[in-house]
N, C-alpha and C positions, 0 to 999 in steps of 0.2 A: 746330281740334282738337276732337271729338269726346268729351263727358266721359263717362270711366267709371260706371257704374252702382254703385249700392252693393250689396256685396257681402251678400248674399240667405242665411240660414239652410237649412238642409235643411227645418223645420217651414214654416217661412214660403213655402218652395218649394210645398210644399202646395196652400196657401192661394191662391197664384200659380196653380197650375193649376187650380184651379176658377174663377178669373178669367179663365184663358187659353181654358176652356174653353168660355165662356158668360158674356156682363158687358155692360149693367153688373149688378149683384145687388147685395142689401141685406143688412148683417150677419147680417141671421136668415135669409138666403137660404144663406146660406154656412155661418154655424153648422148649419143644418138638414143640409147637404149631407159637411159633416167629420166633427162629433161622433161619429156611428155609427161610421162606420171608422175612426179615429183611436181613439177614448175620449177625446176631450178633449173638457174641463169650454168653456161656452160665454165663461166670462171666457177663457180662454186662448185662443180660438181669437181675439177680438175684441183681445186684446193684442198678438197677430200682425199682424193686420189694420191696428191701429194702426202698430206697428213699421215697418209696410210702408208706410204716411201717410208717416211722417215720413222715412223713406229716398228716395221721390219713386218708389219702385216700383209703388204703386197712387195713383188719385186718386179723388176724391168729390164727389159733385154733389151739392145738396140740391133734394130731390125733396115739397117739402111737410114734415110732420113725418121725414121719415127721409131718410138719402142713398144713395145708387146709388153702387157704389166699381166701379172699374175699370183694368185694368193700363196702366200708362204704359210698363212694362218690357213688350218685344216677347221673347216667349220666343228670339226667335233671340237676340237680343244676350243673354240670360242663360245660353244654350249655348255659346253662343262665349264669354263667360267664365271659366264654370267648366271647359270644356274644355283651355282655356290654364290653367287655375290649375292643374289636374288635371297637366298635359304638364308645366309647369313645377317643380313641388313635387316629383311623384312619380320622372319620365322624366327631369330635363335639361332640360326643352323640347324634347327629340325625340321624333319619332311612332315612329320603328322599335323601339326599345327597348318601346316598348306593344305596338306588334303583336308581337313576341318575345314578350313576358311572355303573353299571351293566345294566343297559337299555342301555347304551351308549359304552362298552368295550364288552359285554357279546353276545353270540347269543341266546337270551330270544323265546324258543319258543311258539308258541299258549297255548300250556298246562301251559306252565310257568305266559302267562300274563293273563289267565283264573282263575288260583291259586289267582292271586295275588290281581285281581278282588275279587273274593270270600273273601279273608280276609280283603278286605277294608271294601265288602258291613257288613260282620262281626263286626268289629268296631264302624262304624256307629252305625249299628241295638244296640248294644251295651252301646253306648251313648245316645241312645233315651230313 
C-alpha cells in the first residue's frame, strides 16, 4: 500500500513549485526566486521550506556549507490529491456535479468543451 503524502499548504504549494520547477536549489536560491512575487519576508519563506523537510515533501542534501533541497513529492501525486480532496469535500466525490457547476458559473470555451469531448470519447474507448 502506497502511503499518502502529507497534506501540502496552498503557501507551501509555492514553494513546491519552484522545486518542481528547477532543483536541486539552495534556500537563497528559492528565497531569491518567491520573495519578489509573493512579498514574503525570507524567514517565512525558509519556515515553508522547512515545514516541507519535515512532511517528507522536499529533501536536502548537504552540499559543503549549504544544502540543495529538492522535491520528494512528484507533482503528479500532489494533483491527484488534492484533486480527490477537491471531488470529495466540495462534489460528493463525483466528477459530473464539477463539470455542472463549471459549465454553469464558468465561461467554458470551444477548446475547453472539445478537450472535454476528447476525454470522454477516451474513457469510453477505454472501457470497451
Amino acid at each position: 500500500m502506497t502511503e499518502q503524502p502529507a497534506a501540502i499548504s496552498e503557501a507551501e504549494s509555492r514553494v513546491m513549485e519552484v522545486l518542481w520547477q528547477q532543483s536541486p536549489q539552495t534556500s537563497e536560491e528559492i528565497v531569491a526566486l518567491l520573495a519578489g512575487p509573493t512579498g514574503w519576508h525570507e524567514k517565512t519563506i525558509r519556515t515553508l521550506l522547512n515545514r516541507l523537510l519535515g512532511k517528507g515533501a522536499v529533501g536536502a542534501q548537504k552540499d559543503g556549507r549549504r544544502y540543495l533541497y529538492s522535491p520528494r513529492l512528484r507533482r503528479e501525486d500532489w494533483q491527484q490529491q488534492e484533486s480527490r480532496s477537491l471531488l470529495d469535500r466540495v462534489f460528493g466525490g463525483k466528477v459530473a456535479p464539477l463539470l455542472a457547476h463549471f459549465s454553469q458559473h464558468e465561461n467554458l470555451t470551444a477548446r475547453d468543451v472539445a478537450e472535454l469531448r476528447k476525454l470522454i470519447e477516451a474513457i469510453e474507448k477505454k472501457r470497451r
